[in-house]
C-alpha positions in Angstrom: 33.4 43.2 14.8 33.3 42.4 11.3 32.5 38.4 11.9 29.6 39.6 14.0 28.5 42.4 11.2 28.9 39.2 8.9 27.0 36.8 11.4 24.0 39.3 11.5 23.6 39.5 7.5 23.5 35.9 7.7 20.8 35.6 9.9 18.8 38.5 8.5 19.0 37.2 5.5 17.7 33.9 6.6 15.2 35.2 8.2 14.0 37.4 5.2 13.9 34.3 3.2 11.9 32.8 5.0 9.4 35.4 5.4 9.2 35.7 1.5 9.0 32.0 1.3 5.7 31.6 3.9 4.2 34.8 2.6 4.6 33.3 -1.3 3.0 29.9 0.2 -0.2 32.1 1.9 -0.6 33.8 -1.2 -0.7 30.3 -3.4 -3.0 28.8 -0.6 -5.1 31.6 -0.6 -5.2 31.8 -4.7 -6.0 27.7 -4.9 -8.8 28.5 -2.2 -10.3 31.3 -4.0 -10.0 29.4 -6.9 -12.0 26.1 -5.5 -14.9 28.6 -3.9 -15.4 30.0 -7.7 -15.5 26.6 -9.1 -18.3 26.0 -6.1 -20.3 29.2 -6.9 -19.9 28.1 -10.6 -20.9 24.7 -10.3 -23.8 25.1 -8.7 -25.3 26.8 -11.6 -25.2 24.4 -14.0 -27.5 21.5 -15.1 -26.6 18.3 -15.5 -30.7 16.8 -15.4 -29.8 14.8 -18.4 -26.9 12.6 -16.2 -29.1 12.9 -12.8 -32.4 14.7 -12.2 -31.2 16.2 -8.6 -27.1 16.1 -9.6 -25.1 19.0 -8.6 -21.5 18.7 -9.9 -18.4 20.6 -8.4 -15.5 20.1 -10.2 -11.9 21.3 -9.4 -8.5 21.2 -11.2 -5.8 18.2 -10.0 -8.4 16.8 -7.4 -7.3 14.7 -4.8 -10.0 12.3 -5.6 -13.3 12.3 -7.4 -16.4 11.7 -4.8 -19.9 10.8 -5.2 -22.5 11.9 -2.4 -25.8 10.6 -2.1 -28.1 11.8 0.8 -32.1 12.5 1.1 -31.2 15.7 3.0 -30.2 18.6 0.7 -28.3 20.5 3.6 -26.2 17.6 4.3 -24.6 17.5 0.4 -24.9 21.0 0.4 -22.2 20.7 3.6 -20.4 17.8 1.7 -20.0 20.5 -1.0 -18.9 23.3 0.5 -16.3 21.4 3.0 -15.0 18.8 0.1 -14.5 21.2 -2.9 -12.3 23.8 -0.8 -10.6 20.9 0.4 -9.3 20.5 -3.4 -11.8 17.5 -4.2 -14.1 17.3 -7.1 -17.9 16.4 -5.6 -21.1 15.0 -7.5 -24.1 14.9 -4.9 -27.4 13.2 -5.7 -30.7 12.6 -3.8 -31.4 9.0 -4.2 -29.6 5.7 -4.6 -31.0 5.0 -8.2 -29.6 8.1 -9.2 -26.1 7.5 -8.0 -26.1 4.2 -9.6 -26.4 5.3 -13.1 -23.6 7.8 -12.7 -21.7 5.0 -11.2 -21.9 3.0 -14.4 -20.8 6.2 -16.3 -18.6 8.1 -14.6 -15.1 7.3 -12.7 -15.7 7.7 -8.8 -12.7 6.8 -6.2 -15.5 7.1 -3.7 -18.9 6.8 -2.7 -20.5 8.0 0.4 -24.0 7.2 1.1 -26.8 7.8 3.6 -27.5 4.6 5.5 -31.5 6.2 5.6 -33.1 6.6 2.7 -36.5 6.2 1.6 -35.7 4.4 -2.1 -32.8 2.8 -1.8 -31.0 1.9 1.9 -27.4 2.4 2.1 -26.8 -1.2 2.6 -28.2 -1.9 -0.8 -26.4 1.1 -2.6 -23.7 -0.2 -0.9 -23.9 -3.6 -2.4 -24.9 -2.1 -5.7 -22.3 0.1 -5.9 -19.6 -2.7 -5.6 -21.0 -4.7 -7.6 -20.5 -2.4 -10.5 -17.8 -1.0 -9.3 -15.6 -3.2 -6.8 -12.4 -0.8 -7.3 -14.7 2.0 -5.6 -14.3 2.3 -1.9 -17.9 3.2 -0.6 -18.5 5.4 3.0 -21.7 5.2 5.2 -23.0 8.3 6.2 -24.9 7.6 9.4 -26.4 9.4 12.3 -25.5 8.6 16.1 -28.3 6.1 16.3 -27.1 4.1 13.4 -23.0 3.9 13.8 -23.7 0.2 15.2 -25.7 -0.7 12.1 -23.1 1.3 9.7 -20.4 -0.9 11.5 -22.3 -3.5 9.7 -22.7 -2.7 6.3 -18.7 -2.7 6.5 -19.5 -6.3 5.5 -21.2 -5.8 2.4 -17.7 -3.5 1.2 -18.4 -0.2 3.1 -14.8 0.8 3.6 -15.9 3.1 6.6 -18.7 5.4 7.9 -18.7 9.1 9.0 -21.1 10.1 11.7 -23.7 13.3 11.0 -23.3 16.1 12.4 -19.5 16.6 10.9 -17.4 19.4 11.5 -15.1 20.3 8.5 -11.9 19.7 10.1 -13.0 16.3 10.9 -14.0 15.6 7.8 -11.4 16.8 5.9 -9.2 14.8 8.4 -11.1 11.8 7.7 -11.4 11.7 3.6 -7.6 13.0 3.1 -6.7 9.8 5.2 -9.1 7.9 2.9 -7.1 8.6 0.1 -4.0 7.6 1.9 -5.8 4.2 2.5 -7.1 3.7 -1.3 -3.2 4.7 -2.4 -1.9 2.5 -0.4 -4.4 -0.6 -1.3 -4.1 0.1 -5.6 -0.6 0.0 -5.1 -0.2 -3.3 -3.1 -2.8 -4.7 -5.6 -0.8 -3.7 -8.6 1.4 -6.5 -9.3 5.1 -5.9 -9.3 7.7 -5.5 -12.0 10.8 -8.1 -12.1 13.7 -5.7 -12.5 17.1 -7.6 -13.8 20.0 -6.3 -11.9 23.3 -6.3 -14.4 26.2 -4.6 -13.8 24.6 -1.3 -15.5 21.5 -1.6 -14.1 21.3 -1.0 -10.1 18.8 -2.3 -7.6 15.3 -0.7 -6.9 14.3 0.1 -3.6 10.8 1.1 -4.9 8.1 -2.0 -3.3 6.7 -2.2 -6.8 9.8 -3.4 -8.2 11.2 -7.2 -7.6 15.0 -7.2 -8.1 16.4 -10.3 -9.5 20.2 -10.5 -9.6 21.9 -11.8 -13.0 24.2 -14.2 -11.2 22.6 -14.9 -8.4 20.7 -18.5 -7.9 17.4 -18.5 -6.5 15.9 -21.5 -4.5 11.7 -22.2 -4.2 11.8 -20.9 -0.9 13.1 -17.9 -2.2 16.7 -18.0 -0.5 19.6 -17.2 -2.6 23.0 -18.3 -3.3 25.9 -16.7 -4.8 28.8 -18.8 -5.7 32.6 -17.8 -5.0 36.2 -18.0 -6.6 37.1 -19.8 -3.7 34.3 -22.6 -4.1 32.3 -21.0 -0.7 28.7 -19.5 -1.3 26.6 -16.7 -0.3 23.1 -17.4 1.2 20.9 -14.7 1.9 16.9 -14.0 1.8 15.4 -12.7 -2.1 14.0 -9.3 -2.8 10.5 -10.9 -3.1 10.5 -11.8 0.3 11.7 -9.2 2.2 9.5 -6.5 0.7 6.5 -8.8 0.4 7.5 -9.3 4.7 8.1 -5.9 5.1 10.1 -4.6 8.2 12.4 -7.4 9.9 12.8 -6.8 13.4 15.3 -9.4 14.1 17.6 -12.6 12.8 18.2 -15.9 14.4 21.4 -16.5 12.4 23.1 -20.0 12.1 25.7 -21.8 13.7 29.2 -21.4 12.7 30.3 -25.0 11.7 26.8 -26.3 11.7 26.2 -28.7 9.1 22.7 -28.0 7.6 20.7 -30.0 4.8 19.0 -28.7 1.7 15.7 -27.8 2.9 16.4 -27.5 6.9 16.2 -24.2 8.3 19.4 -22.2 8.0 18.4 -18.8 9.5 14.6 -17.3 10.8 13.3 -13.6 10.1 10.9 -12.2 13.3 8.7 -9.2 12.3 6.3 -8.4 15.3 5.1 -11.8 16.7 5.9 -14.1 13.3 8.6 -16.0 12.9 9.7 -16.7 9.0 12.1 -19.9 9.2 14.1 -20.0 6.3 15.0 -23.8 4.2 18.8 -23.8 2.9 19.2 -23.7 -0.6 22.0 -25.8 -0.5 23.7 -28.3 2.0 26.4 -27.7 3.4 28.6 -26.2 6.5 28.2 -23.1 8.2 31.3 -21.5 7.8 30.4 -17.9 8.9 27.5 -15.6 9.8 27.4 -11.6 8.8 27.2 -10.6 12.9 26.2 -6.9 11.2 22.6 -7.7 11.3 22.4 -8.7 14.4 22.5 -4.9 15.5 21.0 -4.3 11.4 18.8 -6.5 10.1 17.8 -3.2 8.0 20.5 -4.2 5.8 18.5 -7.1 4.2 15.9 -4.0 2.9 18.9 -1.7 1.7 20.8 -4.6 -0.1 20.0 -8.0 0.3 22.1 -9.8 -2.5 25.3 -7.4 -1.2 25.2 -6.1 2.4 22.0 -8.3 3.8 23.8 -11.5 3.2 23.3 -13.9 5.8 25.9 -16.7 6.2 28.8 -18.4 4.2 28.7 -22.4 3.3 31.0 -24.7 2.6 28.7 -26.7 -0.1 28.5 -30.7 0.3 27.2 -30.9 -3.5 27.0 -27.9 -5.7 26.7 -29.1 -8.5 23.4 -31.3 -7.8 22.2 -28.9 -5.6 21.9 -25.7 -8.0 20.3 -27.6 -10.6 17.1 -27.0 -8.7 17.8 -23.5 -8.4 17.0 -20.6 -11.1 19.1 -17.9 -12.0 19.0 -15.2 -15.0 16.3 -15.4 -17.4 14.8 -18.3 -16.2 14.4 -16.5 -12.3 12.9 -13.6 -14.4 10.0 -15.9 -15.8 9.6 -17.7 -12.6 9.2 -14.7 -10.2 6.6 -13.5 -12.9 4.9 -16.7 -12.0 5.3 -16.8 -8.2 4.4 -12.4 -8.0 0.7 -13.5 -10.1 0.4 -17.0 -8.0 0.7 -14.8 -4.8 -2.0 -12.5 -5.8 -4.4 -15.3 -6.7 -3.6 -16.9 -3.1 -4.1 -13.4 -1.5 -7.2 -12.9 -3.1 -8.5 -15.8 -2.5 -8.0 -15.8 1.7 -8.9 -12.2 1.3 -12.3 -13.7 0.0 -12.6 -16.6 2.4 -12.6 -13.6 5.3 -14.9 -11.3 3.5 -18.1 -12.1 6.0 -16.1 -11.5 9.3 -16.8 -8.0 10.3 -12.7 -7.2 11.1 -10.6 -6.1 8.1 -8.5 -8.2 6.5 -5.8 -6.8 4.2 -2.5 -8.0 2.4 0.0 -6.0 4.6 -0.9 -2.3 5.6 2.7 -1.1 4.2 4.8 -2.2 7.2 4.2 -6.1 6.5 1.8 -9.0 6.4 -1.6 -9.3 8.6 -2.1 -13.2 10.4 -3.8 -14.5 7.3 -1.6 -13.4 4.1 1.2 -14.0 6.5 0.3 -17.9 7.2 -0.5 -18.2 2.8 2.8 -16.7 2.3 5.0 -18.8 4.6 3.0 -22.5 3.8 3.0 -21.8 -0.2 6.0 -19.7 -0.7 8.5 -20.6 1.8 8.2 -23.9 3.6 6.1 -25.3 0.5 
Protein backbone atom coordinates (compact mmCIF):
# COMPACT_ATOMS: atom_id res chain seq x y z
CA UNK A 1 0.00 0.00 0.00
CA UNK A 2 2.45 2.40 0.87
CA UNK A 3 4.75 1.68 -2.44
CA UNK A 4 1.62 2.37 -4.44
CA UNK A 5 0.68 5.67 -2.20
CA UNK A 6 4.51 6.48 -3.02
CA UNK A 7 4.18 5.41 -6.78
CA UNK A 8 1.09 7.81 -7.17
CA UNK A 9 3.01 10.97 -5.60
CA UNK A 10 5.57 10.20 -8.02
CA UNK A 11 3.49 10.35 -10.93
CA UNK A 12 1.38 13.27 -9.79
CA UNK A 13 4.15 15.09 -9.25
CA UNK A 14 5.49 14.51 -12.66
CA UNK A 15 2.64 15.23 -14.11
CA UNK A 16 2.20 18.64 -12.22
CA UNK A 17 5.61 19.52 -13.37
CA UNK A 18 4.91 19.24 -16.45
CA UNK A 19 1.89 21.11 -16.56
CA UNK A 20 3.71 24.14 -14.79
CA UNK A 21 6.54 23.72 -17.29
CA UNK A 22 4.14 23.88 -20.75
CA UNK A 23 1.90 26.48 -19.14
CA UNK A 24 5.28 28.69 -18.18
CA UNK A 25 6.42 28.00 -22.02
CA UNK A 26 2.66 29.40 -23.37
CA UNK A 27 2.94 32.26 -21.29
CA UNK A 28 6.67 33.22 -22.63
CA UNK A 29 5.41 32.33 -26.24
CA UNK A 30 2.51 34.32 -25.77
CA UNK A 31 4.64 37.36 -24.03
CA UNK A 32 7.46 37.23 -27.15
CA UNK A 33 4.28 37.32 -29.56
CA UNK A 34 2.70 40.21 -27.97
CA UNK A 35 5.81 41.67 -27.77
CA UNK A 36 6.71 41.32 -31.72
CA UNK A 37 2.90 42.60 -32.68
CA UNK A 38 3.77 45.97 -30.47
CA UNK A 39 7.00 46.34 -32.23
CA UNK A 40 4.77 45.97 -35.64
CA UNK A 41 2.04 48.51 -34.49
CA UNK A 42 5.04 50.72 -33.41
CA UNK A 43 7.00 50.48 -36.36
CA UNK A 44 4.72 51.26 -38.63
CA UNK A 45 4.49 54.68 -37.33
CA UNK A 46 7.64 55.86 -37.78
CA UNK A 47 9.54 57.71 -40.66
CA UNK A 48 12.48 56.66 -41.94
CA UNK A 49 11.98 59.04 -45.69
CA UNK A 50 15.47 60.20 -45.04
CA UNK A 51 17.03 56.24 -45.52
CA UNK A 52 14.05 55.32 -48.13
CA UNK A 53 11.15 57.43 -49.35
CA UNK A 54 8.49 54.37 -49.15
CA UNK A 55 10.70 52.34 -46.19
CA UNK A 56 8.75 50.85 -43.47
CA UNK A 57 11.07 49.34 -40.80
CA UNK A 58 9.95 46.56 -38.14
CA UNK A 59 12.46 45.84 -35.88
CA UNK A 60 12.47 43.09 -33.15
CA UNK A 61 14.82 42.17 -30.22
CA UNK A 62 17.39 38.93 -30.87
CA UNK A 63 15.98 38.41 -34.56
CA UNK A 64 16.51 35.43 -36.31
CA UNK A 65 17.73 37.32 -39.28
CA UNK A 66 17.55 40.83 -40.60
CA UNK A 67 15.34 40.89 -44.05
CA UNK A 68 14.88 43.39 -46.73
CA UNK A 69 11.58 43.23 -48.94
CA UNK A 70 11.13 44.99 -52.05
CA UNK A 71 7.72 44.66 -53.92
CA UNK A 72 5.53 47.22 -56.21
CA UNK A 73 2.42 45.85 -54.34
CA UNK A 74 1.90 47.41 -50.84
CA UNK A 75 -0.31 44.50 -49.67
CA UNK A 76 2.25 42.03 -50.40
CA UNK A 77 5.03 43.75 -47.83
CA UNK A 78 2.31 44.61 -45.77
CA UNK A 79 1.81 40.45 -45.55
CA UNK A 80 5.71 40.11 -45.50
CA UNK A 81 5.32 42.30 -42.39
CA UNK A 82 2.91 41.04 -40.50
CA UNK A 83 3.88 37.13 -41.13
CA UNK A 84 7.87 37.84 -40.72
CA UNK A 85 7.95 40.11 -37.57
CA UNK A 86 5.71 37.74 -35.38
CA UNK A 87 7.85 35.07 -36.63
CA UNK A 88 10.73 36.88 -34.45
CA UNK A 89 12.42 38.54 -37.65
CA UNK A 90 13.34 42.17 -38.07
CA UNK A 91 11.74 43.42 -41.65
CA UNK A 92 12.59 46.66 -43.87
CA UNK A 93 10.15 46.69 -46.95
CA UNK A 94 10.52 49.09 -49.82
CA UNK A 95 8.73 49.78 -53.18
CA UNK A 96 11.33 49.86 -55.76
CA UNK A 97 14.65 48.33 -56.52
CA UNK A 98 16.68 51.64 -56.38
CA UNK A 99 15.41 52.08 -53.06
CA UNK A 100 16.52 48.76 -51.69
CA UNK A 101 19.92 49.34 -53.18
CA UNK A 102 20.90 52.27 -51.15
CA UNK A 103 19.89 50.54 -47.98
CA UNK A 104 21.89 47.73 -49.15
CA UNK A 105 24.99 49.69 -49.20
CA UNK A 106 24.16 51.04 -45.66
CA UNK A 107 22.62 48.64 -43.76
CA UNK A 108 23.45 44.91 -42.76
CA UNK A 109 20.79 42.49 -44.52
CA UNK A 110 21.16 38.50 -44.23
CA UNK A 111 18.44 38.60 -46.93
CA UNK A 112 16.86 40.10 -49.68
CA UNK A 113 13.70 39.17 -51.31
CA UNK A 114 12.57 40.74 -54.36
CA UNK A 115 9.68 40.97 -56.80
CA UNK A 116 10.73 39.46 -60.11
CA UNK A 117 7.96 42.36 -61.67
CA UNK A 118 8.66 45.56 -61.28
CA UNK A 119 8.28 48.48 -63.30
CA UNK A 120 11.94 50.28 -62.34
CA UNK A 121 14.07 47.84 -61.61
CA UNK A 122 13.31 43.79 -62.58
CA UNK A 123 14.25 41.30 -60.01
CA UNK A 124 16.85 39.84 -62.14
CA UNK A 125 18.77 43.14 -62.10
CA UNK A 126 18.16 43.87 -58.23
CA UNK A 127 19.23 40.59 -58.01
CA UNK A 128 22.51 41.06 -59.68
CA UNK A 129 22.84 44.41 -57.98
CA UNK A 130 22.31 43.33 -54.86
CA UNK A 131 25.27 40.73 -55.01
CA UNK A 132 27.33 42.69 -56.43
CA UNK A 133 27.35 44.90 -53.40
CA UNK A 134 26.79 42.53 -51.24
CA UNK A 135 27.80 38.81 -52.25
CA UNK A 136 27.54 37.48 -48.48
CA UNK A 137 23.60 38.38 -48.88
CA UNK A 138 21.49 35.53 -50.02
CA UNK A 139 18.81 37.20 -52.27
CA UNK A 140 14.93 35.40 -52.70
CA UNK A 141 12.64 35.90 -55.81
CA UNK A 142 9.26 36.70 -55.09
CA UNK A 143 7.34 35.43 -58.14
CA UNK A 144 3.79 34.72 -59.21
CA UNK A 145 2.66 31.20 -60.66
CA UNK A 146 3.32 32.44 -64.20
CA UNK A 147 6.87 33.33 -63.45
CA UNK A 148 8.31 30.33 -61.13
CA UNK A 149 10.02 29.01 -64.46
CA UNK A 150 11.64 32.41 -65.13
CA UNK A 151 12.50 32.77 -61.13
CA UNK A 152 14.16 29.31 -61.48
CA UNK A 153 16.40 31.30 -63.70
CA UNK A 154 17.50 34.16 -62.02
CA UNK A 155 18.93 31.44 -59.56
CA UNK A 156 21.85 31.98 -61.97
CA UNK A 157 22.55 35.43 -61.43
CA UNK A 158 22.80 34.38 -57.20
CA UNK A 159 19.05 34.13 -56.27
CA UNK A 160 19.40 31.61 -53.53
CA UNK A 161 15.63 30.61 -54.06
CA UNK A 162 12.12 31.96 -54.93
CA UNK A 163 8.75 31.89 -52.98
CA UNK A 164 5.62 31.77 -55.01
CA UNK A 165 2.65 34.68 -54.41
CA UNK A 166 -0.10 33.95 -52.94
CA UNK A 167 1.86 32.64 -49.50
CA UNK A 168 0.21 31.28 -46.58
CA UNK A 169 2.09 32.16 -43.28
CA UNK A 170 2.83 28.79 -42.26
CA UNK A 171 4.51 28.27 -45.49
CA UNK A 172 6.43 30.96 -45.29
CA UNK A 173 7.54 30.91 -42.03
CA UNK A 174 8.46 27.23 -42.91
CA UNK A 175 10.38 28.44 -45.85
CA UNK A 176 12.55 31.47 -44.35
CA UNK A 177 13.36 29.62 -40.90
CA UNK A 178 14.86 26.83 -43.20
CA UNK A 179 16.68 29.68 -45.05
CA UNK A 180 18.44 30.55 -42.15
CA UNK A 181 19.36 26.96 -41.53
CA UNK A 182 20.88 27.06 -45.10
CA UNK A 183 22.83 30.56 -44.64
CA UNK A 184 24.20 29.00 -41.06
CA UNK A 185 25.18 26.27 -42.49
CA UNK A 186 27.06 27.95 -45.75
CA UNK A 187 29.02 30.95 -43.23
CA UNK A 188 30.15 28.27 -41.20
CA UNK A 189 31.69 25.91 -43.97
CA UNK A 190 33.10 29.16 -45.44
CA UNK A 191 34.81 30.22 -42.27
CA UNK A 192 38.06 28.70 -42.40
CA UNK A 193 39.07 26.38 -39.62
CA UNK A 194 41.19 26.67 -36.58
CA UNK A 195 44.38 24.16 -36.11
CA UNK A 196 43.93 22.95 -32.61
CA UNK A 197 47.30 21.32 -31.11
CA UNK A 198 46.42 18.21 -29.16
CA UNK A 199 48.98 17.87 -26.03
CA UNK A 200 48.57 15.85 -23.30
CA UNK A 201 46.40 18.82 -21.53
CA UNK A 202 44.72 19.78 -24.26
CA UNK A 203 41.92 17.12 -25.66
CA UNK A 204 40.56 16.77 -29.21
CA UNK A 205 37.66 18.89 -30.76
CA UNK A 206 34.95 17.34 -32.18
CA UNK A 207 33.56 20.77 -33.30
CA UNK A 208 33.95 20.86 -37.71
CA UNK A 209 35.50 24.22 -37.27
CA UNK A 210 38.33 22.94 -35.46
CA UNK A 211 41.33 20.81 -37.26
CA UNK A 212 43.06 18.64 -34.57
CA UNK A 213 46.64 18.11 -35.06
CA UNK A 214 48.27 15.63 -32.67
CA UNK A 215 51.82 16.75 -31.01
CA UNK A 216 53.46 13.36 -31.77
CA UNK A 217 51.85 12.27 -34.44
CA UNK A 218 53.51 12.48 -38.18
CA UNK A 219 51.49 13.62 -40.91
CA UNK A 220 52.04 12.64 -44.69
CA UNK A 221 50.73 15.05 -47.91
CA UNK A 222 48.02 12.91 -48.40
CA UNK A 223 47.06 13.51 -45.10
CA UNK A 224 47.57 9.90 -43.51
CA UNK A 225 49.13 9.67 -40.29
CA UNK A 226 51.62 7.71 -38.50
CA UNK A 227 52.38 7.16 -35.00
CA UNK A 228 55.57 5.48 -34.01
CA UNK A 229 55.84 2.59 -31.23
CA UNK A 230 58.28 1.33 -28.41
CA UNK A 231 58.36 -1.75 -30.21
CA UNK A 232 59.57 -0.07 -33.57
CA UNK A 233 55.80 -0.90 -35.31
CA UNK A 234 53.65 2.26 -36.43
CA UNK A 235 50.23 3.42 -36.41
CA UNK A 236 48.59 4.51 -39.73
CA UNK A 237 45.31 6.02 -39.76
CA UNK A 238 43.33 8.89 -41.86
CA UNK A 239 43.96 13.03 -40.29
CA UNK A 240 41.30 15.08 -38.79
CA UNK A 241 41.30 17.32 -41.93
CA UNK A 242 40.16 14.68 -43.90
CA UNK A 243 37.60 13.09 -42.26
CA UNK A 244 35.63 16.08 -41.31
CA UNK A 245 36.36 17.90 -44.61
CA UNK A 246 34.70 14.01 -46.11
CA UNK A 247 32.22 14.03 -43.72
CA UNK A 248 30.22 10.71 -42.85
CA UNK A 249 32.31 7.35 -43.86
CA UNK A 250 30.05 4.66 -44.73
CA UNK A 251 32.55 2.03 -45.06
CA UNK A 252 36.47 0.79 -45.00
CA UNK A 253 38.27 -1.42 -47.39
CA UNK A 254 41.07 -2.20 -44.88
CA UNK A 255 44.46 -3.85 -45.94
CA UNK A 256 45.90 -7.03 -46.04
CA UNK A 257 47.48 -8.58 -43.12
CA UNK A 258 51.09 -9.26 -44.34
CA UNK A 259 50.73 -7.26 -47.37
CA UNK A 260 53.73 -5.47 -48.25
CA UNK A 261 52.74 -1.89 -49.47
CA UNK A 262 55.03 1.01 -50.82
CA UNK A 263 55.13 4.66 -49.77
CA UNK A 264 52.53 6.13 -51.85
CA UNK A 265 50.38 2.87 -52.94
CA UNK A 266 47.06 2.69 -51.53
CA UNK A 267 46.99 1.19 -48.04
CA UNK A 268 43.20 1.38 -47.14
CA UNK A 269 39.90 3.30 -49.18
CA UNK A 270 37.05 5.38 -47.34
CA UNK A 271 33.45 4.95 -49.30
CA UNK A 272 30.95 7.74 -48.40
CA UNK A 273 27.75 7.35 -50.66
CA UNK A 274 28.94 6.45 -54.24
CA UNK A 275 32.86 7.90 -53.78
CA UNK A 276 35.56 5.98 -53.05
CA UNK A 277 38.64 7.92 -51.22
CA UNK A 278 41.83 5.62 -51.75
CA UNK A 279 44.24 6.29 -49.32
CA UNK A 280 48.59 6.44 -50.30
CA UNK A 281 50.72 4.88 -47.28
CA UNK A 282 52.73 7.23 -45.51
CA UNK A 283 55.33 4.82 -45.07
CA UNK A 284 56.43 1.40 -46.67
CA UNK A 285 56.20 -1.28 -45.10
CA UNK A 286 54.25 -4.64 -44.03
CA UNK A 287 50.85 -4.97 -43.04
CA UNK A 288 51.08 -6.51 -39.82
CA UNK A 289 47.37 -5.96 -38.55
CA UNK A 290 44.13 -4.19 -39.36
CA UNK A 291 41.69 -2.63 -36.36
CA UNK A 292 38.52 -5.25 -37.63
CA UNK A 293 36.39 -2.64 -35.21
CA UNK A 294 35.57 -0.50 -38.10
CA UNK A 295 34.54 -2.73 -40.13
CA UNK A 296 31.16 -2.87 -38.13
CA UNK A 297 32.39 1.24 -36.99
CA UNK A 298 33.88 3.15 -39.23
CA UNK A 299 32.24 5.99 -36.86
CA UNK A 300 35.26 5.60 -34.90
CA UNK A 301 37.47 7.47 -37.37
CA UNK A 302 34.98 10.83 -36.53
CA UNK A 303 35.01 10.11 -32.63
CA UNK A 304 38.91 9.58 -32.43
CA UNK A 305 40.92 9.15 -35.37
CA UNK A 306 44.57 9.37 -34.02
CA UNK A 307 43.33 6.81 -30.86
CA UNK A 308 40.32 4.55 -31.67
CA UNK A 309 39.98 5.26 -35.75
CA UNK A 310 43.34 3.81 -36.33
CA UNK A 311 43.45 1.84 -39.29
CA UNK A 312 46.35 -0.74 -39.57
CA UNK A 313 49.76 -1.64 -37.92
CA UNK A 314 53.20 -1.69 -40.20
CA UNK A 315 56.20 -3.14 -39.86
CA UNK A 316 58.27 -0.10 -41.58
CA UNK A 317 60.92 -0.99 -44.38
CA UNK A 318 62.72 2.58 -43.77
CA UNK A 319 61.58 4.84 -41.08
CA UNK A 320 64.01 6.82 -40.83
CA UNK A 321 63.94 8.11 -44.69
CA UNK A 322 60.49 7.75 -44.81
CA UNK A 323 59.42 10.31 -41.96
CA UNK A 324 61.59 12.88 -43.22
CA UNK A 325 58.88 13.74 -45.68
CA UNK A 326 56.37 13.84 -43.04
CA UNK A 327 55.44 16.86 -40.61
CA UNK A 328 54.75 16.64 -37.09
CA UNK A 329 54.38 19.35 -34.22
CA UNK A 330 54.79 22.91 -35.06
CA UNK A 331 55.72 22.46 -38.44
CA UNK A 332 52.11 20.25 -39.12
CA UNK A 333 50.46 23.32 -37.39
CA UNK A 334 51.89 25.79 -40.10
CA UNK A 335 51.29 23.42 -42.85
CA UNK A 336 47.61 22.55 -42.17
CA UNK A 337 47.20 26.42 -42.02
CA UNK A 338 48.49 26.30 -45.55
CA UNK A 339 46.56 23.22 -46.90
CA UNK A 340 42.82 24.57 -44.77
CA UNK A 341 43.41 28.33 -47.02
CA UNK A 342 44.74 26.37 -50.30
CA UNK A 343 41.47 24.28 -49.96
CA UNK A 344 39.35 27.26 -49.88
CA UNK A 345 40.98 28.94 -52.82
CA UNK A 346 40.46 25.47 -54.79
CA UNK A 347 36.84 25.32 -53.60
CA UNK A 348 36.12 28.68 -54.62
CA UNK A 349 37.45 28.50 -57.63
CA UNK A 350 35.27 25.15 -59.01
CA UNK A 351 32.54 26.75 -57.14
CA UNK A 352 33.11 29.67 -59.68
CA UNK A 353 33.79 27.51 -62.74
CA UNK A 354 29.93 26.03 -62.06
CA UNK A 355 28.42 29.37 -61.33
CA UNK A 356 26.42 29.49 -64.94
CA UNK A 357 24.80 25.89 -64.63
CA UNK A 358 21.46 26.40 -63.28
CA UNK A 359 21.96 23.27 -60.45
CA UNK A 360 23.59 24.16 -57.09
CA UNK A 361 26.84 23.56 -56.38
CA UNK A 362 28.09 23.70 -52.79
CA UNK A 363 31.23 22.58 -50.73
CA UNK A 364 29.46 19.69 -48.83
CA UNK A 365 25.84 20.30 -47.35
CA UNK A 366 27.04 19.18 -43.70
CA UNK A 367 27.06 15.35 -44.34
CA UNK A 368 30.13 15.51 -46.92
CA UNK A 369 31.39 16.65 -50.26
CA UNK A 370 29.12 17.17 -53.61
CA UNK A 371 30.80 15.52 -57.13
CA UNK A 372 32.82 18.62 -57.79
CA UNK A 373 34.64 19.64 -54.35
CA UNK A 374 34.82 15.95 -53.92
CA UNK A 375 36.97 15.28 -57.30
CA UNK A 376 39.33 18.89 -56.16
CA UNK A 377 39.77 17.35 -52.81
CA UNK A 378 40.89 13.87 -53.76
CA UNK A 379 43.32 14.99 -57.04
CA UNK A 380 45.02 18.03 -54.97
CA UNK A 381 44.89 16.78 -51.44
CA UNK A 382 45.10 13.17 -51.43
CA UNK A 383 46.42 11.40 -54.45
CA UNK A 384 48.38 14.74 -55.52
Amino acid sequence: MVVLIVLVTFVVFVLVDLFLRLTLKRLEEKKVRLAREKALEVGLRLEFADEARSLKRVEVEHPKARILAVDDEAVVLDSFRKILVVAGYSVDTVLTGPEALGLVRKNHYDFVFTDFKMPDMDGVEVTKAVKHLRPDVDVIMITGYASIESAVETMKHGAMDYVQKPFAEDELVALVDKLVIRRQARLEKETEPAIRLVTPSVSESQSRREVNVPAGVFVSAAHAWVSVHMNGLVRAGIDDFTQKTIGQIDSLELPKAGASVHKGETLFTLRHGDHRLAVPAPVSGRVTGVNDELRERPELIKLKPYQLGWVCTMDPASLTEDLRDLKIGADAVSWYREEINRYGEMIRAALRAREGEAKSVRAGDGNGLDDVTWEVFEKAFVRP
